[in-house]
C-alpha positions in Angstrom: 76.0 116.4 117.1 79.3 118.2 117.8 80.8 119.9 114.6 83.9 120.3 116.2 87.2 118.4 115.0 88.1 115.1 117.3 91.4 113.6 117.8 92.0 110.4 115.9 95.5 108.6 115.3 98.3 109.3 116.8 96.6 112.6 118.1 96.0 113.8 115.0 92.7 116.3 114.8 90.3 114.4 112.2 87.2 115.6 110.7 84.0 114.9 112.6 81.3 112.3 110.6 78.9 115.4 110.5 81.5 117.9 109.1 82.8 115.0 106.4 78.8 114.4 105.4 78.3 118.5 105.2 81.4 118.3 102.6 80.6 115.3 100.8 77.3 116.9 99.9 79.0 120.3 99.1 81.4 118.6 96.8 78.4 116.9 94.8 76.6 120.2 94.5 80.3 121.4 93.0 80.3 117.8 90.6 76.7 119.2 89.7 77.7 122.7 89.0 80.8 121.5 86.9 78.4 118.8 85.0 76.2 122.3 83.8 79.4 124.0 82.8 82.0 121.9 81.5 79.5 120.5 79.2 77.3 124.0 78.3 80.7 125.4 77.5 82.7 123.5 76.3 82.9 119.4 74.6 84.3 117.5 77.0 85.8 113.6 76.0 86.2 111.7 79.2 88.2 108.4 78.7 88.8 105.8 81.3 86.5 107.3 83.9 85.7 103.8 85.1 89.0 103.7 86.2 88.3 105.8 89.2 87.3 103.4 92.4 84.2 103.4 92.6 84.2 103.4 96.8 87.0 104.4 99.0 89.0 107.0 99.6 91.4 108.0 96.1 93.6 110.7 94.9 92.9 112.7 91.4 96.8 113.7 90.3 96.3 116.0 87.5 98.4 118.2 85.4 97.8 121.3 85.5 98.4 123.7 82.6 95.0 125.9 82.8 93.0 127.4 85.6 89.5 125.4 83.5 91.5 122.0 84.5 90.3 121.9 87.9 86.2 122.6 87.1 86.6 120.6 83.9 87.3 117.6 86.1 84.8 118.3 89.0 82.4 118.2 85.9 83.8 114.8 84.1 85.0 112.7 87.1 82.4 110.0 88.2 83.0 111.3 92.1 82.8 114.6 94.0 86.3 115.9 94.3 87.4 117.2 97.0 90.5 119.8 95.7 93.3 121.1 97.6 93.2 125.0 96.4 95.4 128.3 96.4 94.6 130.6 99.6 94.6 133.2 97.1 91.5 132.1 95.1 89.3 132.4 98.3 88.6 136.0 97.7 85.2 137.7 98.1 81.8 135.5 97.2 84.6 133.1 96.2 85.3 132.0 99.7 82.0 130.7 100.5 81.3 129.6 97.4 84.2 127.5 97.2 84.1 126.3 100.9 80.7 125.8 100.4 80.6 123.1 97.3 83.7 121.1 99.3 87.2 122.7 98.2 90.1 123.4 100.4 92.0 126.2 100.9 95.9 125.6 101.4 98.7 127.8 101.9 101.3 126.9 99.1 104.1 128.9 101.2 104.3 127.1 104.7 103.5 123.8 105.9 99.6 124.0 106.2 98.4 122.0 108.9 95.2 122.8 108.9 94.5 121.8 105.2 96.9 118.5 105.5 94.3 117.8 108.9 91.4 118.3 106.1 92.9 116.6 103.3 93.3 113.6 105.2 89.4 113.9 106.9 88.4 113.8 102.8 90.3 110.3 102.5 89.2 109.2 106.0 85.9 109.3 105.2 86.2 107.6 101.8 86.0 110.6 99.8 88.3 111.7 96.8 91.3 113.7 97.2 92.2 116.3 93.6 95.6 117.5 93.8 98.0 119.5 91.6 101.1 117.4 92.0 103.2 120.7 90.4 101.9 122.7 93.3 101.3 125.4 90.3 99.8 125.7 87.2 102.6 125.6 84.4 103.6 123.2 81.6 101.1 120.6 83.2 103.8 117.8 82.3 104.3 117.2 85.4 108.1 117.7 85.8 108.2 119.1 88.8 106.5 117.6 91.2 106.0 118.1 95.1 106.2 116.0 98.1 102.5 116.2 99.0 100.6 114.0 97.1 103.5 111.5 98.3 102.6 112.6 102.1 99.0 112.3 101.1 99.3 108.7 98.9 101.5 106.6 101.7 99.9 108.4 104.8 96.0 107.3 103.8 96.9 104.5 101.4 94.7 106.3 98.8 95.2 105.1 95.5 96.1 107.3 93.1 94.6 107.6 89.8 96.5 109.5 87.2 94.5 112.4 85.1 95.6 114.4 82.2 93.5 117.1 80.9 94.5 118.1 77.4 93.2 121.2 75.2 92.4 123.4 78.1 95.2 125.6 76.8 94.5 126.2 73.8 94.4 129.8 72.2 93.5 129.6 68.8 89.7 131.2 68.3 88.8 131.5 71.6 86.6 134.6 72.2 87.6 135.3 76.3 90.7 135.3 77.1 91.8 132.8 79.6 89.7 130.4 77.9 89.8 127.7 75.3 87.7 128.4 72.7 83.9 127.9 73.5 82.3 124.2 72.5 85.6 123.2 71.5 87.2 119.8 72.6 88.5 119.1 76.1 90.0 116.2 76.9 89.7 114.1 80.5 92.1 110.8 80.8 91.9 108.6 83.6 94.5 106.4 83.9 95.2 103.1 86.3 95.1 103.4 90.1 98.6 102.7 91.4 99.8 102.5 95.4 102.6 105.0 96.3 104.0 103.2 98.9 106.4 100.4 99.4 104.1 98.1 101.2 106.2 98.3 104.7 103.4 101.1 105.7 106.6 103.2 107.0 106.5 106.8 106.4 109.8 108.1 106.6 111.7 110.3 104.5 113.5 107.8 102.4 110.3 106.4 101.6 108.3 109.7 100.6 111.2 110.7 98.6 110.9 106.8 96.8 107.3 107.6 96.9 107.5 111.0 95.1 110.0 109.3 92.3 107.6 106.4 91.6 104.7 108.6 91.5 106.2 111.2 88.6 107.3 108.0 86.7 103.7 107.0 86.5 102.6 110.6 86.0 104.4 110.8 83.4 103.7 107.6 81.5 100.3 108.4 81.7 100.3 111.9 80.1 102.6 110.4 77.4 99.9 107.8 76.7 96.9 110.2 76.8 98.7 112.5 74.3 99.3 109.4 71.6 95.5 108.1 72.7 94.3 111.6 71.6 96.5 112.3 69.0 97.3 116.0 71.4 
């Protein structure tokens, strides 16, 4: 069977059925992986998993304030996750590794095709899409955000599902730097699955940009809820 990208819409280079199923089962060996990790390490509390369709494609928007919040969820969301990564974290055994168990590498500095062409094959073929909306780890209050997941959201018609992951910053007794504290409480909040788009299936500026402001609105109502759910 070829492994080779074929053209699909409009053109555009989609990923192959063989090459999706190859992922798909890397990305469960990563949701394995995480499972072992998340939960030897630290305590995980998942709440509203069930939120997350259980078919289809669907985008993960998470905050991101820690480098643990992108494992933590590979280990507490009921799907493989396919996540759009940093170029720079495929270094050394990290590059197969990470390749390997379904992640994708994007170039945060240019307009990376290839990993748009990718991202899109993950929702294609019913799988789910974890993005960074801040494009960066920071305050993880997502204040910033970035046009993609909009792109990403109107251009599949994806769901998205809103995630906050709370407690992965902590400091306070934590024996490795980086870290939170080992065995200490991490929590995972799934909120509702909302469209991005308008309905009119148009894809123009105007309504990415509407896209993008609707999308933060609901970003941010759901991290204001988790926090008063879990008292963070």
């Amino acid at each position: 069977m070829c492994r080779h990208p074929h053209r699909g819409e409009a053109g555009r280079e989609v990923t192959s059925p063989s090459e999706a199923g190859a992922s798909e089962r890397g990305a469960e060996v990563g949701r394995r992986i995480g499972v072992g990790l998340m939960y030897g390490l630290w305590n995980p509390r998942v709440l509203g998993a069930w939120r997350v369709p259980a078919s289809g494609p669907a985008i993960l928007a998470v905050n991101h304030a820690h480098n643990l919040d992108g494992p933590m969820l590979m280990g507490t969301a009921p799907r493989p996750v396919h996540f759009l990564i940093k170029k720079e974290a495929f270094v050394g055994p990290l590059d197969p590794f990470l390749r390997g168990i379904g992640q994708l590498k994007v170039d945060r500095d240019t307009t990376d095709r290839s990993a748009i062409t990718r991202a899109l094959g993950v929702l294609d073929a019913g799988g789910v899409l974890g993005i960074f909306p801040e494009g960066t780890r920071g305050e993880g209050d997502f204040a910033s955000l970035r046009a993609g997941l909009a792109y990403f959201a109107v251009r599949s018609g994806a769901p998205i599902v809103p995630v906050a992951v709370l407690g992965s910053g902590e400091r306070q007794g934590r024996l490795i730097r980086g870290l939170p504290p080992l065995r200490s409480r991490v929590d995972v909040v799934f909120g509702d699955a909302f469209e991005a788009g308008d309905g009119s299936g148009r894809r123009t500026r105007k309504v990415l940009d509407e896209a993008t402001v609707r999308i933060q609105e609901r970003l941010t109502g759901h991290l204001e809820n988790a926090r008063r759910l879990t008292g963070r």
